[in-house]
N, CA, C and O atoms as a GROMACS GRO file, in nm:
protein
  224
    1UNK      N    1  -0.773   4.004   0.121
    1UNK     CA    2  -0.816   3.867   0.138
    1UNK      C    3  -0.965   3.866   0.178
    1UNK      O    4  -1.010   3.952   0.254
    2UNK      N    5  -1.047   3.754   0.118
    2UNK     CA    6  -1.148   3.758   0.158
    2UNK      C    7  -1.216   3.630   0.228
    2UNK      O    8  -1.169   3.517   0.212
    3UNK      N    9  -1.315   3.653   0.296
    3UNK     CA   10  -1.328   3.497   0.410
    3UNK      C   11  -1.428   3.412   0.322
    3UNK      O   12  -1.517   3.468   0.258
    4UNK      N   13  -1.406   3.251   0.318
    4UNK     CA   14  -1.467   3.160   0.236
    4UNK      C   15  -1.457   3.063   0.334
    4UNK      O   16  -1.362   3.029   0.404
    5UNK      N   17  -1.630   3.006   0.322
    5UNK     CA   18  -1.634   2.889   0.418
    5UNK      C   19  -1.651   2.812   0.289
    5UNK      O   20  -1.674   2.847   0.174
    6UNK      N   21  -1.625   2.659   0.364
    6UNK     CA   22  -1.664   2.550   0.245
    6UNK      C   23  -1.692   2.454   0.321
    6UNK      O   24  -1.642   2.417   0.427
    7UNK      N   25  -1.790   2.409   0.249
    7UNK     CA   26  -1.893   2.304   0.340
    7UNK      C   27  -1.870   2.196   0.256
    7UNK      O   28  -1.870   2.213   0.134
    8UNK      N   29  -1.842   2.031   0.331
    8UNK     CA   30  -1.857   1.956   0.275
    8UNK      C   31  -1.978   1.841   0.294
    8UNK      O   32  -2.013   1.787   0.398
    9UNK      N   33  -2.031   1.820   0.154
    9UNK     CA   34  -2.160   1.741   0.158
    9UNK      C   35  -2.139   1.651   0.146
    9UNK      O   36  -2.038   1.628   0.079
   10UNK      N   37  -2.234   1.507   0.214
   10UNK     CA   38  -2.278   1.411   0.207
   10UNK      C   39  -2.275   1.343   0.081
   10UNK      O   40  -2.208   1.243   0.058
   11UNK      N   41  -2.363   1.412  -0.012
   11UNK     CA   42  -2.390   1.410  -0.148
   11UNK      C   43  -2.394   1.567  -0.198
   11UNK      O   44  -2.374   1.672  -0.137
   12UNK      N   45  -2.430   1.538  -0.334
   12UNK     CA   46  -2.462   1.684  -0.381
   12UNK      C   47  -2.599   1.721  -0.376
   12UNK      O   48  -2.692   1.679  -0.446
   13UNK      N   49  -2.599   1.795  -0.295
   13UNK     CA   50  -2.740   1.899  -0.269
   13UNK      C   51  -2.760   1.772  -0.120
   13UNK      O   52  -2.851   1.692  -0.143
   14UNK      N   53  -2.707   1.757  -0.018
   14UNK     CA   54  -2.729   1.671   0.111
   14UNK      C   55  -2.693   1.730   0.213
   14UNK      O   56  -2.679   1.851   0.202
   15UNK      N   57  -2.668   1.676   0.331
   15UNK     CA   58  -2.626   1.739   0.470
   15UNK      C   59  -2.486   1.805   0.460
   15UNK      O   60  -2.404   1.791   0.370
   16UNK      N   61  -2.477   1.875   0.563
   16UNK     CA   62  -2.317   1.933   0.571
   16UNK      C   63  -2.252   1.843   0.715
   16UNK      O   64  -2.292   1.840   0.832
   17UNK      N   65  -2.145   1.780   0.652
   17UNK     CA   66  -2.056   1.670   0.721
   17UNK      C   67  -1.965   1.780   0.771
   17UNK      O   68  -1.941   1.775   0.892
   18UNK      N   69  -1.917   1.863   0.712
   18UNK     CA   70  -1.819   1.902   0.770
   18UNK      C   71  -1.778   2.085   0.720
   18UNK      O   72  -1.760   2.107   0.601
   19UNK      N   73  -1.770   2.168   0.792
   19UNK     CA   74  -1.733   2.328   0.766
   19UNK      C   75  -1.590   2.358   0.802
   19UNK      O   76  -1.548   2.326   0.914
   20UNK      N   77  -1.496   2.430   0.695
   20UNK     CA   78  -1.350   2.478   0.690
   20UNK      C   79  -1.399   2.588   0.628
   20UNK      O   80  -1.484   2.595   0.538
   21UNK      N   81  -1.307   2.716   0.714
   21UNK     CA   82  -1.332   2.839   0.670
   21UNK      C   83  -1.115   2.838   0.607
   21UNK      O   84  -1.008   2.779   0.625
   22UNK      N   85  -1.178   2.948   0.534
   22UNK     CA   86  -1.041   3.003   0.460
   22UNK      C   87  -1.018   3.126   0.400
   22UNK      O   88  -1.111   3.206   0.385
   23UNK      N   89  -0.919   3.148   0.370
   23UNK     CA   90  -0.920   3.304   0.343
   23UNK      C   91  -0.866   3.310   0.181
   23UNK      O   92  -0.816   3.205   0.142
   24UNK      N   93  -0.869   3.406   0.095
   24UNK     CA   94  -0.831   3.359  -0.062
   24UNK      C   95  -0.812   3.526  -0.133
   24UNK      O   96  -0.891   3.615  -0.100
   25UNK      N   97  -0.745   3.541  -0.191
   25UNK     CA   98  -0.748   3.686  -0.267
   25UNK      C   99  -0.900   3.695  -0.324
   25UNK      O  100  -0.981   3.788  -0.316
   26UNK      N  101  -0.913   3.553  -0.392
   26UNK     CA  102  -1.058   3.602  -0.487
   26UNK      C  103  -1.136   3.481  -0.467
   26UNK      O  104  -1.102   3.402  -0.379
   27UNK      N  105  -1.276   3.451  -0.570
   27UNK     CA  106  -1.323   3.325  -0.584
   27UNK      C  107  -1.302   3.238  -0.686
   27UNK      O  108  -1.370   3.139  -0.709
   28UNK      N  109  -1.181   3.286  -0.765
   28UNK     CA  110  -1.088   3.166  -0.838
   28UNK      C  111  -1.015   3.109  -0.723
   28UNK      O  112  -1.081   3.018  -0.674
   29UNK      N  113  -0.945   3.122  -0.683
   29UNK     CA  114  -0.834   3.052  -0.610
   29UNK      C  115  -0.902   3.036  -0.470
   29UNK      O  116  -0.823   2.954  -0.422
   30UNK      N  117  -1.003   3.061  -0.362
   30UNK     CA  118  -1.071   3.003  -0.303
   30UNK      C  119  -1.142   2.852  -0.404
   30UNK      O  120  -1.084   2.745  -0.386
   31UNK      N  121  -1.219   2.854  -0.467
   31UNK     CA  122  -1.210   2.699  -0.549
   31UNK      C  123  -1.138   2.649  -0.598
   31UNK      O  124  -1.158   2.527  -0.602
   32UNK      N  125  -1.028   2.692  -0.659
   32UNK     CA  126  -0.930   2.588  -0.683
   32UNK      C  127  -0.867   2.551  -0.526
   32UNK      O  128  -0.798   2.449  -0.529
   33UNK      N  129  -0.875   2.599  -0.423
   33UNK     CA  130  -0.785   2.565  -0.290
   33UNK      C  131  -0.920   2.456  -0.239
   33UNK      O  132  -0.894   2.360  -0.166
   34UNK      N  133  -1.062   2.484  -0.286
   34UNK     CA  134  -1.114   2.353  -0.197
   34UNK      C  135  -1.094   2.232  -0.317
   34UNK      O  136  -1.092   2.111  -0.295
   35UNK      N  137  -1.082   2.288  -0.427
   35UNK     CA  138  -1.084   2.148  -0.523
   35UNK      C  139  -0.943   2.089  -0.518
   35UNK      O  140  -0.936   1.979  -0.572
   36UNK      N  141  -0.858   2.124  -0.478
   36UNK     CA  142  -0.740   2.086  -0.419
   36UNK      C  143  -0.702   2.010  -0.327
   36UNK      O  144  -0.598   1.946  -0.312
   37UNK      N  145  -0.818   2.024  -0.248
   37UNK     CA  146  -0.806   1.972  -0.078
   37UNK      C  147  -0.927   1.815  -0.086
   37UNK      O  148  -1.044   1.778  -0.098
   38UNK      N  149  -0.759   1.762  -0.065
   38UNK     CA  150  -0.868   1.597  -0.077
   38UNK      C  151  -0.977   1.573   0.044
   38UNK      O  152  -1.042   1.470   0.063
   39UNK      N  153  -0.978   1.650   0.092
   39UNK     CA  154  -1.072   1.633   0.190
   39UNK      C  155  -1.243   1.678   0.125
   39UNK      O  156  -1.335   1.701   0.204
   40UNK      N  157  -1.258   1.683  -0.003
   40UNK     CA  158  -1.370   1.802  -0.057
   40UNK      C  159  -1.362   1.724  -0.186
   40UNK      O  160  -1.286   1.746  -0.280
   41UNK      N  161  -1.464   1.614  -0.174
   41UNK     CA  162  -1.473   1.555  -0.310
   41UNK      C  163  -1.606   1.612  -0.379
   41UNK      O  164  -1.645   1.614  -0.496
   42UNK      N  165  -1.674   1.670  -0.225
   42UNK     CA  166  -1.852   1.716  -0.292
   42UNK      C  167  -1.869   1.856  -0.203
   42UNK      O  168  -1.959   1.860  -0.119
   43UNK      N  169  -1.810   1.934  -0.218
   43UNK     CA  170  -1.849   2.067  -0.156
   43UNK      C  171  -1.900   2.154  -0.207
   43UNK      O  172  -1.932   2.131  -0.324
   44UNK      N  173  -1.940   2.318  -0.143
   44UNK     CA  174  -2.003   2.412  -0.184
   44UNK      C  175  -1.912   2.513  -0.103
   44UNK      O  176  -1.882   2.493   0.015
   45UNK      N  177  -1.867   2.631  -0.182
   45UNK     CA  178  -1.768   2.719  -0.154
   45UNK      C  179  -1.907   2.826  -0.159
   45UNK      O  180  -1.998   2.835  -0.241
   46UNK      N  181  -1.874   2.914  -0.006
   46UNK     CA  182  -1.929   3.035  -0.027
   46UNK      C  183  -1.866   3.142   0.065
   46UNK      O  184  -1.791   3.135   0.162
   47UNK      N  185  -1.942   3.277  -0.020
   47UNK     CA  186  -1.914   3.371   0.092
   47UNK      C  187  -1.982   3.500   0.079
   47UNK      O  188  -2.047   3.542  -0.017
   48UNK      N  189  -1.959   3.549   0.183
   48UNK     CA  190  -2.090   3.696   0.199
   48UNK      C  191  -2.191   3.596   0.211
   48UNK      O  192  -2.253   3.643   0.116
   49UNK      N  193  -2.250   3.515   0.240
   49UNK     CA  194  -2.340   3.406   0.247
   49UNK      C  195  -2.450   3.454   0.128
   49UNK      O  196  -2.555   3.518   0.126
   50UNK      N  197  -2.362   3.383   0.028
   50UNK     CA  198  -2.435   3.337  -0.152
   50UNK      C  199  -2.293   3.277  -0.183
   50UNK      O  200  -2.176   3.316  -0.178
   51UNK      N  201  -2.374   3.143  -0.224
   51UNK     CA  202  -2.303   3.011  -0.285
   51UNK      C  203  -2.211   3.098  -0.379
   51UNK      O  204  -2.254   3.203  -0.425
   52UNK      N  205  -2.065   3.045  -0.410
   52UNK     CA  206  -2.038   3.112  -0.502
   52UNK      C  207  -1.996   2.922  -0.612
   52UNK      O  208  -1.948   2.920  -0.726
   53UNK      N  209  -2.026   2.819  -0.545
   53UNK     CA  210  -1.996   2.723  -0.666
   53UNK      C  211  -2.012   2.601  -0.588
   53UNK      O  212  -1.999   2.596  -0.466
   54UNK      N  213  -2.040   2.507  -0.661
   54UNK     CA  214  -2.056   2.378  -0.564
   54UNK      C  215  -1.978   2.221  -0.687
   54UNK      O  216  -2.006   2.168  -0.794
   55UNK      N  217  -1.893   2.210  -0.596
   55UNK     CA  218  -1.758   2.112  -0.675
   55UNK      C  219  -1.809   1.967  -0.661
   55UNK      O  220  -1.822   1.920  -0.548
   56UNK      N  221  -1.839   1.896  -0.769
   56UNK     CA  222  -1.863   1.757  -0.790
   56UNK      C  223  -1.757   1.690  -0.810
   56UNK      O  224  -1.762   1.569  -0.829
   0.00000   0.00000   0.00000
């Protein structure tokens, strides 16, 4: 498992409202688990700190 924070923005490319860390086999299913989570209509999934995708 590997550790994934996901930050949720304001807008896209704006402030960070809000940080949930999570854990995921890979970085498929870490983004599909924040694009999943109604809480994350505008986020940016990363880890090892480099963006790995940012969900509109």
């Amino acid at each position: 498992m590997k550790h994934y924070r996901v930050n949720k923005l304001a807008k896209a490319g704006g402030i960070i409202v809000k940080t949930k860390d999570m854990l995921a086999p890979g970085d498929k299913q870490a983004v599909q688990a924040a694009r999943d989570d109604a809480d994350c209509p505008v986020c940016e999934v990363w880890s090892a700190g480099q963006k790995v995708t940012t969900i509109l």
